[in-house]
C-alpha positions as CSV (number, residue, x, y, z in Angstrom):
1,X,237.6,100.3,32.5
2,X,236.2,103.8,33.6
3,X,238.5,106.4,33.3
4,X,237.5,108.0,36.0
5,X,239.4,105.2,38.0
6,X,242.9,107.1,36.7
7,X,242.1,109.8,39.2
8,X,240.4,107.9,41.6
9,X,243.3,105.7,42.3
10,X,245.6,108.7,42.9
11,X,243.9,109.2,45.7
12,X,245.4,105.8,46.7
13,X,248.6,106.2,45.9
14,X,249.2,109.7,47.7
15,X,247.5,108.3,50.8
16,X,250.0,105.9,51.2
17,X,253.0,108.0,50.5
18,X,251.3,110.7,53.1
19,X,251.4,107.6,55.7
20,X,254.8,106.1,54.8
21,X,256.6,109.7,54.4
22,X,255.8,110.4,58.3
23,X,258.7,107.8,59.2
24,X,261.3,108.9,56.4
25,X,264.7,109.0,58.1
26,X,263.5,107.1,61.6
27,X,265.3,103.5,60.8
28,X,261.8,101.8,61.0
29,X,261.0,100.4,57.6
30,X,258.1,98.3,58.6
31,X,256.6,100.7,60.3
32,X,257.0,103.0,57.5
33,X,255.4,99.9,55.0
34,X,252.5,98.9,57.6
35,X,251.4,102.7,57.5
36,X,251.4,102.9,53.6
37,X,249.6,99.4,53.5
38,X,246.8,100.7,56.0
39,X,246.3,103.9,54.1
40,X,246.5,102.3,51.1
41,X,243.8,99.7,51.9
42,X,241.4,102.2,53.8
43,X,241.5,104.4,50.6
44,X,240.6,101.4,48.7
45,X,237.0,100.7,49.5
46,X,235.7,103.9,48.5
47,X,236.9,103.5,44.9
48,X,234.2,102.2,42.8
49,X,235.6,98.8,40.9
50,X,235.6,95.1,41.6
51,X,239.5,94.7,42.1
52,X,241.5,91.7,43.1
53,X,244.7,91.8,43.9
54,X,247.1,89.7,42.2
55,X,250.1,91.0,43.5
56,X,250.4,92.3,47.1
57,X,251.7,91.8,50.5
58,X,251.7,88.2,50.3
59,X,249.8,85.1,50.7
60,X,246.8,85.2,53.3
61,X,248.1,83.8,55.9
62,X,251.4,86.3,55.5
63,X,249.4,89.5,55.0
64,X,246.7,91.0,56.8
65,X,245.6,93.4,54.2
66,X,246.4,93.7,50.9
67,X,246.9,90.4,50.3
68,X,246.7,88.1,47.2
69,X,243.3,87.4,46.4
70,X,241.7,90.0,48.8
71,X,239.0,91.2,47.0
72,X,238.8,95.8,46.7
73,X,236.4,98.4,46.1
74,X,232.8,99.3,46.3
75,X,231.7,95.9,44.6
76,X,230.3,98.1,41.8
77,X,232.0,99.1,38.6
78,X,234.6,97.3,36.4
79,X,236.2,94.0,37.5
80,X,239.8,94.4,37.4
81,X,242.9,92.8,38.6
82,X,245.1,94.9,41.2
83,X,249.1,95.1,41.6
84,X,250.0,97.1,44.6
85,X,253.5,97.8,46.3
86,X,252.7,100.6,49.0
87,X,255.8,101.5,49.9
88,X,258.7,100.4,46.8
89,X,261.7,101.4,48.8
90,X,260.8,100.6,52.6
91,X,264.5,100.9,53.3
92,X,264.8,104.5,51.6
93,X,262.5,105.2,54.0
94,X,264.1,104.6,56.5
95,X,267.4,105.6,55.3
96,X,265.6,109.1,53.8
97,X,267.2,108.3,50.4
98,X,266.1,108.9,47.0
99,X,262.9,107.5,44.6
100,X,260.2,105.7,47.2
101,X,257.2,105.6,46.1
102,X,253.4,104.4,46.7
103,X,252.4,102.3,43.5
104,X,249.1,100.7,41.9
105,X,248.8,99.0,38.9
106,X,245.9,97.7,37.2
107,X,244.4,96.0,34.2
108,X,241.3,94.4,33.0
109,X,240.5,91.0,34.9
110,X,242.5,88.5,34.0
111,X,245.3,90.1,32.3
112,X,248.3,90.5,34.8
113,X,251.1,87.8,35.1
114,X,250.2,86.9,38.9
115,X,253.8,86.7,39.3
116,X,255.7,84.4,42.3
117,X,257.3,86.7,44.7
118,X,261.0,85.6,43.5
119,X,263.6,87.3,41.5
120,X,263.2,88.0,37.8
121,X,266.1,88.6,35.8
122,X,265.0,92.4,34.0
123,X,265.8,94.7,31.0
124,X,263.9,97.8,30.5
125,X,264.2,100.5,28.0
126,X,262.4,103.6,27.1
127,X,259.9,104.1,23.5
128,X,263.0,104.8,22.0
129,X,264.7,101.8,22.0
130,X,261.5,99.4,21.5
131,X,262.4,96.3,20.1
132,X,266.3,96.6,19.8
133,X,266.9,95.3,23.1
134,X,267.3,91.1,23.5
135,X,267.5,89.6,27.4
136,X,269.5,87.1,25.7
137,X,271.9,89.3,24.2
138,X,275.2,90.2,26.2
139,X,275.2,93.6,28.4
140,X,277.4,95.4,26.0
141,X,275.6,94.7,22.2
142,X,272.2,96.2,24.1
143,X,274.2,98.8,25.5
144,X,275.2,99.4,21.6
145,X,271.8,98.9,20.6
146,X,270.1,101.6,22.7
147,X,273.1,103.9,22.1
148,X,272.2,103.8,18.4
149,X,268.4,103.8,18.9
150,X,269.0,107.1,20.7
151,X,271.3,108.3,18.6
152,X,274.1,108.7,21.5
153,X,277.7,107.5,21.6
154,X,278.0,104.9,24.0
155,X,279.9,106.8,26.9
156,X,276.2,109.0,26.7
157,X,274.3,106.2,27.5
158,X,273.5,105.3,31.1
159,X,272.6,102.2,32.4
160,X,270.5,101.7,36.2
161,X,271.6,98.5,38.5
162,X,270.4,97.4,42.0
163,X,273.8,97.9,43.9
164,X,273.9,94.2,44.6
165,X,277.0,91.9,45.1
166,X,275.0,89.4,42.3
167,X,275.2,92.5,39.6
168,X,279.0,92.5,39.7
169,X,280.0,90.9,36.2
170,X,276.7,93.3,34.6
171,X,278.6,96.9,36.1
172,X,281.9,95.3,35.3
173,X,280.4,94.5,31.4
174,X,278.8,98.4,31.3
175,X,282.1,99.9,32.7
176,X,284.1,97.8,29.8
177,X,281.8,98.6,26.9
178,X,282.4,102.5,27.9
179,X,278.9,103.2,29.1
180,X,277.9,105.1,32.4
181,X,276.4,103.5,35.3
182,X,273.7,104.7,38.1
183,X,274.1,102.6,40.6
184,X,270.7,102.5,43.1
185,X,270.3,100.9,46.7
186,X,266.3,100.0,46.2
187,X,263.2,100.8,43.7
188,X,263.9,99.1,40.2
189,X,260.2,100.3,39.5
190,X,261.1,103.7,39.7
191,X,264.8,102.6,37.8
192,X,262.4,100.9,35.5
193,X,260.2,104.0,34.6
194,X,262.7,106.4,34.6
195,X,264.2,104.8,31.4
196,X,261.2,106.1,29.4
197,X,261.3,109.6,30.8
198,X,264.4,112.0,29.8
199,X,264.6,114.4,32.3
200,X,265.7,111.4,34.6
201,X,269.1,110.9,32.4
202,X,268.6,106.9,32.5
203,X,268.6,104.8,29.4
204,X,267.9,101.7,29.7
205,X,268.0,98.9,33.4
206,X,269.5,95.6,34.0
207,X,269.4,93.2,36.7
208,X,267.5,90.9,39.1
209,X,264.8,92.3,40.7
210,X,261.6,91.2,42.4
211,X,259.5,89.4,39.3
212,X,256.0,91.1,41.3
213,X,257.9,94.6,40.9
214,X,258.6,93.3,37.4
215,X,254.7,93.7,36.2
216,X,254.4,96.6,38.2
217,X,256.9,98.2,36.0
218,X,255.5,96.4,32.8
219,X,251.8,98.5,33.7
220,X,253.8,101.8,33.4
221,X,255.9,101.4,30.7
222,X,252.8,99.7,28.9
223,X,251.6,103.3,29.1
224,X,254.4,104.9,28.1
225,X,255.1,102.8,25.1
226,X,258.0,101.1,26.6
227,X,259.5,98.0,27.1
228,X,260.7,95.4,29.7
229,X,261.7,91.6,29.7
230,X,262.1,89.4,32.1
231,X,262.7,85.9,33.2
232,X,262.1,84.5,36.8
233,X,265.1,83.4,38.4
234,X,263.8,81.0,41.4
235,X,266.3,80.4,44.3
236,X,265.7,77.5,45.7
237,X,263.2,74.0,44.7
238,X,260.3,75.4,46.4
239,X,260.1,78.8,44.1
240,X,261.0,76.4,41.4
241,X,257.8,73.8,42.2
242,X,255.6,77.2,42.9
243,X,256.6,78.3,39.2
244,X,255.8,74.3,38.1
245,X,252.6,74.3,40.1
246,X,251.1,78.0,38.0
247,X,252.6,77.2,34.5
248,X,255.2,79.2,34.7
249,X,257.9,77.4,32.2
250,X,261.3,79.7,33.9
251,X,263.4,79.0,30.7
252,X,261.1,81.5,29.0
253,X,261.3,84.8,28.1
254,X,258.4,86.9,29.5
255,X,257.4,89.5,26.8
256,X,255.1,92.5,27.8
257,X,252.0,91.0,26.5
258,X,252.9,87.8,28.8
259,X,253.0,90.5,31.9
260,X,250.0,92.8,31.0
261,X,247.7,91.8,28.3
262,X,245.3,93.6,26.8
263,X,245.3,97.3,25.7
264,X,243.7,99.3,29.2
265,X,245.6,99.7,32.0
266,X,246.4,102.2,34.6
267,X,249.7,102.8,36.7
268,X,249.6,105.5,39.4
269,X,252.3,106.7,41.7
270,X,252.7,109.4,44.4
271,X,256.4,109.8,45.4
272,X,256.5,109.2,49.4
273,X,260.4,110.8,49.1
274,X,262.2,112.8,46.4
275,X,263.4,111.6,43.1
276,X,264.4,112.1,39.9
277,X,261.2,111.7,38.9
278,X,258.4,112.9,41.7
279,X,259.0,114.8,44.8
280,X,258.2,113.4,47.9
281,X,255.5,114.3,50.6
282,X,256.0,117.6,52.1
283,X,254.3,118.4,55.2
284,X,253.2,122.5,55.7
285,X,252.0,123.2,58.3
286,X,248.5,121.2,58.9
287,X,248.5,120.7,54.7
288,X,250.4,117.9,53.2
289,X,251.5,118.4,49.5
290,X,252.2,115.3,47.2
291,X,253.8,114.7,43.6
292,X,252.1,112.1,41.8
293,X,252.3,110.4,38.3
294,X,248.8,108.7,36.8
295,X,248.8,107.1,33.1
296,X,246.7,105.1,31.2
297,X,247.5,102.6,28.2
298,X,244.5,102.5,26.2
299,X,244.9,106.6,25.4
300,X,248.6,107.1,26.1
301,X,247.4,110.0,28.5
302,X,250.3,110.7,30.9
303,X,249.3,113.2,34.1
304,X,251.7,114.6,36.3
305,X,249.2,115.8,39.6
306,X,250.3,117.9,42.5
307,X,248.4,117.9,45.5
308,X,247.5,119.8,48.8
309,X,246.0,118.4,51.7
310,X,244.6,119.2,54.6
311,X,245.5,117.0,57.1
312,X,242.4,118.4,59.5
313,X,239.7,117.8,57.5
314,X,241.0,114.5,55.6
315,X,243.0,113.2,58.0
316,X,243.7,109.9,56.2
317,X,242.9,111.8,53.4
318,X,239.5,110.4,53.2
319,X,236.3,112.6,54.2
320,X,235.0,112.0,57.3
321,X,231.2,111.2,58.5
């Protein structure tokens, strides 16, 4: 891939938070996630690759943009395969909570998991704790494991979960086994990244989660050295067929290389509200400014990018004719 594309797809990314973050706080999360998705999309054809996207809004007939299989960009440059969530947390949107965010991933063509929309069961750790965690392990021994990895007592170590009825027996194990919890309403990409990055105070996630978010979050901690595993949990026979019908054996363990192969890929976010992370879209008058997070696998180069707008001349923050 060009490198060039880090930046480009920015642009993406903070066009869609721009969108989405005009409806934080009005109780209207599809109107929040149809604005991100149209941004997204319009930004997309002047970005010079041959994408396809392999995880999106849905099937065809479900989506009208941004959907799986829709091909992106000029038609010129490197063929590459395209994970997009425009808005992850369309109900922190609405609420005007914490950690949304406007997210692409992508990789080489070819080499994403073009995974079912259906849960996936999750652990995610930062560098430090590469290869000492086990999603077959109990809660409390890869609580243990990351403590000593980190070289932190366990009441240091703090654990993410989705705020979910389903997660009871996980924040019941963590609160046993003397660990802290952060308990989050939506975003496990962002709960996913976070675990790599200090300055957000998380250490490691568990749960069930959305198995496209899943390789979303597999992109960016590919790039920050990293690691996630996951397993899909279908809920009923049909998302059990669907995994049947792809090849997707759902007693298996899915590693990173199984969710991104290959050593080039590219995660980009703009935060659409404000997190531990990235700030959210902030609107000054007739400039917007936006907090964004670009990184690439293949060179390990992680950029932070700030950015003012001017909402006159790029409206949709794309030059006009």
């Amino acid at each position: 891939m060009e490198r060039s594309l880090s930046m480009e797809l920015v642009r993406v990314t903070e066009a869609a938070a721009v969108s989405a973050s005009r409806w934080m706080g009005r109780g209207l999360k599809n109107e929040a996630d149809d604005a991100a998705t149209e941004a997204m999309r319009t930004v997309f054809d002047t970005i010079p690759m041959q994408g396809v996207v392999v995880i999106g809004e849905g099937e065809m007939d479900e989506a009208p943009m941004l959907y799986i299989g829709e091909e992106l960009g000029t038609g010129q440059g490197p063929e590459v395969d395209v994970a997009v969530d425009p808005l992850e947390g369309t109900n922190i949107v609405a609420s005007g909570g914490w950690n949304a965010l406007a997210v692409i991933a992508i990789a080489d063509k070819g080499n994403l998991l073009n995974a079912p929309d259906m849960y996936m069961d999750k652990i995610a750790v930062g560098p430090e704790a590469v290869g000492k965690i086990d999603i077959d392990a109990s809660v409390t021994d890869n609580l243990h494991a990351v403590a000593k990895a980190k070289n932190k007592s366990i009441d240091e170590v703090v654990a993410t979960v989705l705020n979910r009825e389903r997660h009871s027996k996980i924040i019941e194990e963590i609160r046993a086994a003397g660990a802290r919890i952060k308990l989050i309403n939506d975003g496990d990409v962002a709960a996913a990244i976070n675990t790599a990055f200090d300055d957000t105070g998380v250490d490691i996630l568990f749960g069930l989660g959305g198995a496209p978010e899943g390789v979303i979050a597999a992109v960016g901690l590919k790039c920050l050295g990293g690691e996630i595993q996951g397993r899909l949990v279908p809920s009923n026979d049909e998302e059990r067929e669907r995994c049947e019908k792809m090849g997707i054996d759902i007693s298996k363990v899915l590693y990173m290389d199984d969710l991104v192969k290959g050593d080039d890929a590219i995660f980009a976010a703009t935060g659409v509200t404000d997190g531990e992370l990235l700030r959210g879209v902030q609107f000054k008058g007739g400039y917007s400014e936006t907090h964004s997070l670009v990184m690439r696998s293949k060179s390990g180069t992680i950029r932070f990018v700030e950015g003012r707008h001017s909402m006159k001349k790029k409206p949709n923050l794309v030059m006009q004719d």
